[in-house]
KEVEXNU-23727 format. One line per 10 residues: number of its first residue (from 1); their letters; for each residue x, y, z of C-alpha. Coordinates in steps of 0.05 Angstrom, whole numbers, plus 5000, padded with zeros to 4 digits. Example, Ala and Ser with C-alpha at 12.3 -4.5 7.8 and 13.67 -1.06 7.14 Angstrom:
BEGIN
1> AS> 5246/4910/5156; 5273/4979/5143
***
This chain:
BEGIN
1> XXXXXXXXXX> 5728/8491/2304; 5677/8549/2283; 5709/8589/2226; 5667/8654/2213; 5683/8649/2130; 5647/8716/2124; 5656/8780/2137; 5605/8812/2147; 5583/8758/2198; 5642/8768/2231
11> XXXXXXXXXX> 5640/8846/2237; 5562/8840/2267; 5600/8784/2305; 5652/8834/2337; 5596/8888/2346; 5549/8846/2383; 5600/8816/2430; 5623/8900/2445; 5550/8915/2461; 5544/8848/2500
21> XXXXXXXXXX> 5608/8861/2542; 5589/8944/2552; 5512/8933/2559; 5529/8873/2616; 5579/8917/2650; 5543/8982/2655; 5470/8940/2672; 5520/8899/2727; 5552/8965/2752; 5475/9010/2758
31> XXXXXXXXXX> 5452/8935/2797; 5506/8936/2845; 5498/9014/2858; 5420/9008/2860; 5419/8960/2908; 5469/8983/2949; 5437/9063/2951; 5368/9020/2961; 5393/8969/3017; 5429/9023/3055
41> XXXXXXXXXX> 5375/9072/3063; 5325/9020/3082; 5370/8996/3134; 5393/9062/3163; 5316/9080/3167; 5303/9024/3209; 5366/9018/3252; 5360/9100/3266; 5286/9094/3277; 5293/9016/3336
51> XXXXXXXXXX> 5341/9058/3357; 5301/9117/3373; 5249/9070/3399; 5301/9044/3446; 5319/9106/3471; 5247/9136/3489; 5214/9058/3504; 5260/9016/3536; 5313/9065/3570; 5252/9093/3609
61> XXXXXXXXXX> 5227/9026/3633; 5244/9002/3702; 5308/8971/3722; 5268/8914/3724; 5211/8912/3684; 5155/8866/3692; 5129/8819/3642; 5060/8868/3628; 5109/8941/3618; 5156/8898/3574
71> XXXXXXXXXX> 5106/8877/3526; 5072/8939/3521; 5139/8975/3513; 5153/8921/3455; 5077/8935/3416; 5080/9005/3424; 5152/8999/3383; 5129/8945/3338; 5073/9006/3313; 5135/9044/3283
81> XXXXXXXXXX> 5127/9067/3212; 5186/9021/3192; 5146/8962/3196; 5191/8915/3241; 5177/8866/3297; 5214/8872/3364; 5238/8829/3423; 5257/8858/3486; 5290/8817/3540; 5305/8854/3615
91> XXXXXXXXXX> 5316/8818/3685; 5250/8818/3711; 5231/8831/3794; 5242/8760/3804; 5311/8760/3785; 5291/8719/3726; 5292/8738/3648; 5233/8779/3618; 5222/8768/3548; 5164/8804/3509
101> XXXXXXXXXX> 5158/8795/3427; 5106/8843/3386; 5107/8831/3309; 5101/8879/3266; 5029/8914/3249; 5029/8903/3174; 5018/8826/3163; 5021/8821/3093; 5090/8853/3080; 5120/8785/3090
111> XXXXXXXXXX> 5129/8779/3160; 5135/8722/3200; 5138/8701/3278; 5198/8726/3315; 5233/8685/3365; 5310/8697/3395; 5326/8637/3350; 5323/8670/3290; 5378/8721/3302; 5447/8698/3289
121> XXXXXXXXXX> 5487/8680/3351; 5545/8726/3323; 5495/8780/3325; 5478/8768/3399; 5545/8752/3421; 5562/8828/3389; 5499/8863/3429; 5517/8820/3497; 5589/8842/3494; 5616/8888/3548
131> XXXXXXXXXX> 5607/8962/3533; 5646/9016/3557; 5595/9053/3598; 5635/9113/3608; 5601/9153/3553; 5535/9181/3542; 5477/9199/3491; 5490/9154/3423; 5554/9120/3444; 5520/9085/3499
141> XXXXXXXXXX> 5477/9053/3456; 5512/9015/3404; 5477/8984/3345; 5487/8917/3311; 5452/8887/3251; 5464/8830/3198; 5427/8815/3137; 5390/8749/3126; 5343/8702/3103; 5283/8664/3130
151> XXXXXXXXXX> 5250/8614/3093; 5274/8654/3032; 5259/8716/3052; 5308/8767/3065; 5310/8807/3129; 5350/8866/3165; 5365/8834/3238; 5381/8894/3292; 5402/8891/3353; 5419/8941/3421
161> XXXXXXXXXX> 5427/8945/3492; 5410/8996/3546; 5475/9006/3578; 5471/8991/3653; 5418/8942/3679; 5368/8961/3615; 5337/8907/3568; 5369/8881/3509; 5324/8899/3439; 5323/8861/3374
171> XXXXXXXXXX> 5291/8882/3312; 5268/8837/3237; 5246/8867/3187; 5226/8840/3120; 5271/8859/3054; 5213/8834/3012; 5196/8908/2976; 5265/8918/2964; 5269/8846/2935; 5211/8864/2882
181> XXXXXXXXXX> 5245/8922/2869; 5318/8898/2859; 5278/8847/2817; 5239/8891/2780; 5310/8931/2760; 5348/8869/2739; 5286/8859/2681; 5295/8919/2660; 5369/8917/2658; 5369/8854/2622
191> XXXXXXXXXX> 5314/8882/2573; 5353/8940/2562; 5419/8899/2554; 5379/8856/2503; 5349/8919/2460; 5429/8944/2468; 5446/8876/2425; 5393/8878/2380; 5409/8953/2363; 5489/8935/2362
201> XXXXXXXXXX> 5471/8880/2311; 5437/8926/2261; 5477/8981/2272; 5537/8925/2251; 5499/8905/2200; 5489/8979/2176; 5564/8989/2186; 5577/8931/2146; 5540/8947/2101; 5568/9013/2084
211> XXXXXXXXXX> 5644/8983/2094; 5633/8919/2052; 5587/8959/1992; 5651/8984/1961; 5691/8922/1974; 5637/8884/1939; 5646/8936/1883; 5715/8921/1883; 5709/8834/1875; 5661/8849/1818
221> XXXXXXXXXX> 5706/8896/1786; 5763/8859/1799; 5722/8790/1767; 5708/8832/1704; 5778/8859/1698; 5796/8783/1707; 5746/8766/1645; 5786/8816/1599; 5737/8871/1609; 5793/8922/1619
231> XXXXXXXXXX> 5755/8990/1607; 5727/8963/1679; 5734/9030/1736; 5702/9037/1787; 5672/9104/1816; 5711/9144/1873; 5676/9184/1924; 5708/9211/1994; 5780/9208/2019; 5782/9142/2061
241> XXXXXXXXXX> 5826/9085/2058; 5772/9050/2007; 5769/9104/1960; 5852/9102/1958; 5830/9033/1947; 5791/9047/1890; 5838/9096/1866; 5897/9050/1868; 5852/9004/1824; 5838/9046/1775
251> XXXXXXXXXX> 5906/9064/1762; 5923/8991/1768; 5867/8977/1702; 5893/9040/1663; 5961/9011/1664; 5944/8943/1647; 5898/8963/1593; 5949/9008/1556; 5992/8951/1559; 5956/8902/1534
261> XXXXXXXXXX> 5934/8950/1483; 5999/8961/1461; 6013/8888/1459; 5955/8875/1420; 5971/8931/1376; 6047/8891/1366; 6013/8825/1364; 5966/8853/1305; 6025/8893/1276; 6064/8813/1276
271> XXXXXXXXXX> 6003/8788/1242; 5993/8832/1190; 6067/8836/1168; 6069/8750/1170; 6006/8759/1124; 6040/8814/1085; 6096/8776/1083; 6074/8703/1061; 6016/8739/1002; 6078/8780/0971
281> XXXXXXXXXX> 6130/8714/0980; 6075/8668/0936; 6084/8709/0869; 6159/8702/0869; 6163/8632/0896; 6114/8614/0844; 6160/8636/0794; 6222/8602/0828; 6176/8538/0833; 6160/8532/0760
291> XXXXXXXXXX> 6242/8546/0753; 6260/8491/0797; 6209/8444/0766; 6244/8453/0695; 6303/8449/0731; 6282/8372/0763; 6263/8354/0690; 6330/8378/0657; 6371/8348/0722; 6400/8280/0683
301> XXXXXXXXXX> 6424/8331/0619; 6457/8372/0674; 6539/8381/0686; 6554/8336/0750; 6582/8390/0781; 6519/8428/0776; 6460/8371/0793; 6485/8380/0869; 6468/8453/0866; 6406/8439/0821
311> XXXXXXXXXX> 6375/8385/0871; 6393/8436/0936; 6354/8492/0904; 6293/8449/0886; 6290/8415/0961; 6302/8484/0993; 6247/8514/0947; 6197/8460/0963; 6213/8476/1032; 6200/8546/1026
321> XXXXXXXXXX> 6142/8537/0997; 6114/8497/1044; 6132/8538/1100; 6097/8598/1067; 6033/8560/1060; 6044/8538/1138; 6050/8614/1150; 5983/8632/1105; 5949/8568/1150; 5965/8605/1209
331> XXXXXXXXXX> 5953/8677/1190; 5874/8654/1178; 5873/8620/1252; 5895/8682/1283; 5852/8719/1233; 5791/8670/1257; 5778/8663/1190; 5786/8583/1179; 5716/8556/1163; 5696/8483/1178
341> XXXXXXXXXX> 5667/8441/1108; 5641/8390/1138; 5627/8322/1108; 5612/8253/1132; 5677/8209/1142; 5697/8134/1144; 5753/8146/1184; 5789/8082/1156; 5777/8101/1097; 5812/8171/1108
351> XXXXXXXXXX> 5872/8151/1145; 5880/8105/1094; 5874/8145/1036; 5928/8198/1075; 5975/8141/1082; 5966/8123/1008; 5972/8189/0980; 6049/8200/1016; 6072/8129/1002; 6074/8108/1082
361> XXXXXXXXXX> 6037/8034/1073; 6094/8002/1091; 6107/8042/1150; 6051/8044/1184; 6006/7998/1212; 5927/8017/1220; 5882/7984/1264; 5818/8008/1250; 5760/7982/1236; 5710/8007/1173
371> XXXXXXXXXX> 5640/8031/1189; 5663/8085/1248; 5636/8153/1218; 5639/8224/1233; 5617/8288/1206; 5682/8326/1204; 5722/8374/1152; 5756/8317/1105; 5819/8362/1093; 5832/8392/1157
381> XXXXXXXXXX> 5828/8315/1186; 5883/8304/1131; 5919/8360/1156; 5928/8332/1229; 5936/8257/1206; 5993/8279/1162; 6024/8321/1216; 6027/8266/1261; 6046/8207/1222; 6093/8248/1194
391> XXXXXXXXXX> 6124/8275/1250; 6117/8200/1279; 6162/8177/1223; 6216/8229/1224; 6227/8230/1292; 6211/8164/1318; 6222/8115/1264; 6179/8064/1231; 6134/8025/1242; 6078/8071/1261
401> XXXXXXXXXX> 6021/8051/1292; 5953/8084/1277; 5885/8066/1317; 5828/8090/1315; 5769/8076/1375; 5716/8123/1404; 5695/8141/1477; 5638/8158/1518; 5573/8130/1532; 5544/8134/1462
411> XXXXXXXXXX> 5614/8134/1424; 5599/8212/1420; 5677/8216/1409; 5732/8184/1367; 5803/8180/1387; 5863/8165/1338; 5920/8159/1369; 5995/8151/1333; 6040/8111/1366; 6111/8113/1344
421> XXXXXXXXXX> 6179/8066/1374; 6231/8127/1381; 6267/8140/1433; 6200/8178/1458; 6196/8257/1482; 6247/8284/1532; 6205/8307/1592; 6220/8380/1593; 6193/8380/1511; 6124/8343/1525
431> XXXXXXXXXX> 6095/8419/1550; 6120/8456/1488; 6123/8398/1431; 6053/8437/1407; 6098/8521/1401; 6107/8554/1339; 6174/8532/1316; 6203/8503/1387; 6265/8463/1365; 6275/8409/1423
441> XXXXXXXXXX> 6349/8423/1412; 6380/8488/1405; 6436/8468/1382; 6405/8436/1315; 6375/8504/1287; 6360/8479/1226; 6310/8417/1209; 6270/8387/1156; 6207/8412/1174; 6186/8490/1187
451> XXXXXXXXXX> 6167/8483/1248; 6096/8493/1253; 6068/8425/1227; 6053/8400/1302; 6018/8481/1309; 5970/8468/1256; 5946/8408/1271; 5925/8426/1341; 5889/8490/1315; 5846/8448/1261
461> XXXXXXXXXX> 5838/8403/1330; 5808/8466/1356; 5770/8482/1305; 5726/8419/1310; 5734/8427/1376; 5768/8373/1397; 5834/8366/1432; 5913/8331/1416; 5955/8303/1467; 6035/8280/1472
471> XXXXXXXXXX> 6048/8230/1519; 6107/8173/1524; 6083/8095/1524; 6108/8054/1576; 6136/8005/1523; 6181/8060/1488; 6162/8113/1439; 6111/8177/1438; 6042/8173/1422; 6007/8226/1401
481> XXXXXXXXXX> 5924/8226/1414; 5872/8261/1375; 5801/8273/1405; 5751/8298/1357; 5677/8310/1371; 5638/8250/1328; 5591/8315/1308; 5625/8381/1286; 5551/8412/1267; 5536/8441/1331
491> XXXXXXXXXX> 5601/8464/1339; 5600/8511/1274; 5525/8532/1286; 5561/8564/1358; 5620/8591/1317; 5563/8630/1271; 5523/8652/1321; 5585/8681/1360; 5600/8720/1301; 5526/8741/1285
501> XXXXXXXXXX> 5531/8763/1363; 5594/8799/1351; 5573/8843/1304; 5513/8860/1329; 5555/8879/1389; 5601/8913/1351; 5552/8958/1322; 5518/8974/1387; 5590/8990/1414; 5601/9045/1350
511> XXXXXXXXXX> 5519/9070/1368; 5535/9076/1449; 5573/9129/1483; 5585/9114/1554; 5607/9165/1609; 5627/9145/1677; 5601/9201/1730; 5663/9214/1748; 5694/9210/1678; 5729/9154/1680
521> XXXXXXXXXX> 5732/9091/1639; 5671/9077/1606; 5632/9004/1629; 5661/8934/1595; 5591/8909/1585; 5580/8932/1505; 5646/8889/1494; 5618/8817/1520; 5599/8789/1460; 5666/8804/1420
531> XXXXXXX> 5703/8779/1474; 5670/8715/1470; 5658/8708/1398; 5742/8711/1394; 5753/8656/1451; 5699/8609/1408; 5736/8610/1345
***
């Protein structure tokens, strides 16, 4: 089935198919009138005229004619200025029937030989029919006729009798000029219906135009708005239904703009206080830390009664600290301040120095083989490695299993995957085993960790561009997958020329004032490059 998809199509569509349907019926309606006006006075010319002829020819003829007053009766009304041929049949002296045909005097108007047996016995039956012969003057001479055609010709067939003993008259005449004519209107009709499409079609195409200009005004607006541009308006002229449209829109932007302003403004607010918060929580705790580390030393000299006290204090402060160095980690995401140094990497080597340096060689098995490099940031690697053996490990129990492979056509990309034999991920946790400090169980608060190990190391993913995964094996367990780009160089040549981009932007956007014309918003364009310099990092 057809589907008109567009709408403009479908509006020139609609319009055509009006025109069509008007231009048909008014061009079908003038037809049928025109020919009907033009048939009708033909035919009364000619029927008033034979009968005329009748009247002063063949009612003063003879009651029996002979064959030479007949025919002469019959030229003399074939010479009529109506252009007809005539037969005229009367009882002649001999008792027998007279017939005399004349054709008409213009040959070329299409006439042809005329013989009784070309008008229709209804006809002749009608003109032979007893006539009341009681009346006079018109009424006593009854006229029949009947359109029709000869050898594809039309012709007006006429027929009267002289009441009493008078002959019997028949007239043909040839429909041909009316023919051409009715001919020569239906071309112009159907020229005239054609110019009435071709004018509906641009007219719809003008119309749709003018209706579908402000709608397509609207999709890009509404596309921009959709990109984050959302000092995006759009210009309202008139009082129609699209400039309520347009209106509506407007108002609709405003709102959401203020209110993602003012969430930004609380998102930033959040930020700044975390950052606030973890930069004025390092001076203390670095006090407290070089407490609890004398502490740790002294804890064998210490009262048993105290060494439980002593060893809480030191594992809570180790915890704190590493929860504000978590926070300062993420504080410089957001910021999109973390920086790539990026070095070239055995990865065997690495994951096996990361093991090594927390003591896990004897819970973890690597299978990787030496000699697969990469050009990545050595300590942000060690970051994500840590975070996932180490959440392997807590969670899911030893052994942990580490390999390491690459993909694609050239090996372009290495996977490492961590594969633990837990009880695996509950399937309502696999979507948010990645949030800032989602705890799986609400019910357990409190936990080891701080909640944002998992966090980090997908950021630092991001930040090489790359990509980590939770999944459960079929054979029991989770395994967590790390996708890293084998080349992180083009990656932070993008990052800097985003922010090169982004501050050129930014001081066009201070140099720029922008009005609307009707004094709205002003135009999204000068923030682009920001916008896209903040999605890259």
């Amino acid at each position: 089935m057809l589907r008109f998809t567009s709408l403009r199509l479908r509006l020139v569509v609609v319009f055509g198919l009006v025109a069509l349907t008007a231009a048909v019926s008014a061009s079908g309606i003038a037809y049928w009138l025109n020919r009907e006006a033009l048939l009708t006075r033909t035919q009364d010319a000619a029927l008033n005229d034979f009968q005329a002829e009748m009247q002063t020819r063949a009612a003063t003829l003879p009651s029996e004619p002979g064959k030479v007053s007949l025919q002469t009766a019959a030229s003399l009304m074939a010479r009529s200025s109506q252009q007809y041929a005539v037969i005229l049949i009367a009882q002649g002296p001999d008792g027998k029937p007279v017939t005399a045909v004349a054709a008409e005097g213009d040959k070329e108007s299409g006439a042809v030989e005329f013989s009784l047996t070309d008008v229709p016995e209804s006809l002749q039956e009608a003109v032979n029919a007893p006539q009341d012969t009681s009346g006079s003057g018109p009424e006593a001479y009854r006229m029949f006729w009947q359109r029709t055609e000869l050898d594809g010709t039309p012709y007006l067939v006429g027929g009267t009798r002289v009441l009493g003993d008078g002959p019997t008259g028949y007239m043909l005449k040839s429909l041909a000029p009316e023919q051409k004519d009715l001919t020569s209107l239906a071309w112009s009709l159907g020229i005239a219906t054609t110019l009435a499409l071709i004018g509906a079609a641009l007219l719809a195409q003008a119309a749709a135009t003018t209706v579908l200009k402000p709608v397509h005004r609207l999709g890009v607006a509404a596309r921009r708005l959709g990109e984050g541009k959302l000092d995006t308006r759009l210009r309202v002229s008139g009082t129609d239904e699209l400039a309520e449209l347009s209106r509506t829109f407007n108002a609709t932007a405003a709102s959401l703009e203020k209110k993602v302003a003012d969430m930004s403004a609380r998102e930033q607010s959040s930020r700044r206080f975390v950052a606030d918060m973890s930069h004025e929580l390092r001076t203390p705790l670095t006090a407290i830390t070089a407490v609890t580390e004398v502490l740790e030393e002294e804890e064998d000299s210490l009262d048993p009664m105290i060494a439980p006290a002593v060893r809480l204090v030191v594992s809570e402060t180790r915890r704190l600290n590493d929860l504000v160095e978590n926070l300062m980690e993420v504080t410089r995401f957001d910021a999109g301040t973390a920086k790539l140094v990026l070095d070239d990497v055995d990865l065997a080597d690495q994951i096996t120095a990361c093991i090594d340096a927390r003591a896990w060689l004897d819970a973890v098995e690597l299978d990787a083989e030496r000699g697969i490099m990469a050009r990545l940031d050595p300590r942000r690697l060690d970051v994500i490695l840590a975070n996932l053996i180490g959440n392997a490990l807590k969670h899911g129990g030893s052994p942990v299993r580490v390999s390491v492979g690459t993909e694609g056509g050239s090996g372009e990309c290495v996977v490492i995957s961590v594969r633990d034999h837990g009880p695996g991920i509950p399937e309502e946790v696999l979507p948010h085993v990645f949030d800032r400090f989602y705890k799986a169980s609400a019910s357990r608060p409190r936990s080891e960790g701080s909640g944002l190990g998992l966090s980090i190391a997908l950021e630092n993913a991001h930040a090489h561009g790359g990509e980590i995964t939770a999944t459960n094996s079929p054979e029991g367990g989770a395994v967590f997958t790390l996708r890293l780009p084998r080349n992180g160089s083009g990656l932070v040549e993008r990052v800097e020329q985003v922010e090169r981009d982004e501050q050129v932007a930014q001081v066009a956007q201070v140099a720029q004032v922008d009005f609307e014309e009707d004094g709205g918003g002003r135009e999204a364009g000068g923030s682009a490059s920001g916008e896209g310099a903040k999605g890259a990092r």
